[in-house]
N, C-alpha and C positions, 0 to 999 in steps of 0.2 A: 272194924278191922277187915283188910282185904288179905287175903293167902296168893302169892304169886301160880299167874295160871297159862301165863307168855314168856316165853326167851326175850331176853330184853325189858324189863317192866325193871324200875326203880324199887327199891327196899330198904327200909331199915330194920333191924334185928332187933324183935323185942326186951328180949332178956340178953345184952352182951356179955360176953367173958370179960374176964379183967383186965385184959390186955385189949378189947378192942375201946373204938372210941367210941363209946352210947351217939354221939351226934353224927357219925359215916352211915353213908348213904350208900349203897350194892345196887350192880345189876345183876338182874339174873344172867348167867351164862348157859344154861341150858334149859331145853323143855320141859317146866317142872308135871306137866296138866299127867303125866301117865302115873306119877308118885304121890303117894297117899301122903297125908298130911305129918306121920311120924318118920316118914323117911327123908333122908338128906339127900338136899338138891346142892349144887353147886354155883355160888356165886361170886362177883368180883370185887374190890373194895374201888368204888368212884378215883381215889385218892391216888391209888395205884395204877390204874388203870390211866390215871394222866399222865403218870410218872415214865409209863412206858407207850408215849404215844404213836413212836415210831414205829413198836412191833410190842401190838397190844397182845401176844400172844404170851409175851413173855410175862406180864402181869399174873401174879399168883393167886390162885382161885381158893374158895374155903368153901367147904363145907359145911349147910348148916339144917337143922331140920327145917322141911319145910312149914309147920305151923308155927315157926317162932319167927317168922317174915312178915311184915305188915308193908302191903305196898302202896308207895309214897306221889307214885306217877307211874302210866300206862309205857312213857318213852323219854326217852335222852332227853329228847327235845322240849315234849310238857316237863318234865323239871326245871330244865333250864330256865324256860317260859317262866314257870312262876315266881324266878327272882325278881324279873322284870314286875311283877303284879305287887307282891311284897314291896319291892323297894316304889313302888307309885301310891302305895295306900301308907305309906309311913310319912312320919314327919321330914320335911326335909330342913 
């Protein structure tokens, strides 16, 4: 398990509320590297975050401790990336 330590790095929430989707993916929205691991950092939900692509601003951010993030990719892009690897090692 990695703890997010970049703005921008991919995550998913180890332990989710009942209202989120165990399987949504976050980026970090802020610099978590100055907050110790029981304090909440803020991040975005992937999902949402498409939704409002035009004005990602408007996309609504959560709050979550940060030792219950486990990151999943360094950037945007390596996530993306490893759909492309998943979907070439699976059956077709």
């Amino acid at each position: 398990m990695q703890t997010p330590t970049l703005p921008g790095q991919i995550c998913e929430i180890l332990t989710p509320m009942d209202d989120e989707n165990p399987s949504d993916v976050y980026i970090v929205a802020e610099d978590p590297s100055p907050f110790d691991l029981d304090d909440e950092i803020y991040i975005v939900n992937l999902r949402e975050l498409q939704k409002n692509l035009n004005n990602p601003s408007e996309a609504s951010q959560i709050a979550v401790q940060k030792s219950d993030l486990n990151v999943v990719a360094e950037t945007l892009e390596e996530y993306i990336g490893s759909w492309n690897i998943t979907k070439q090692e699976g059956p077709f």
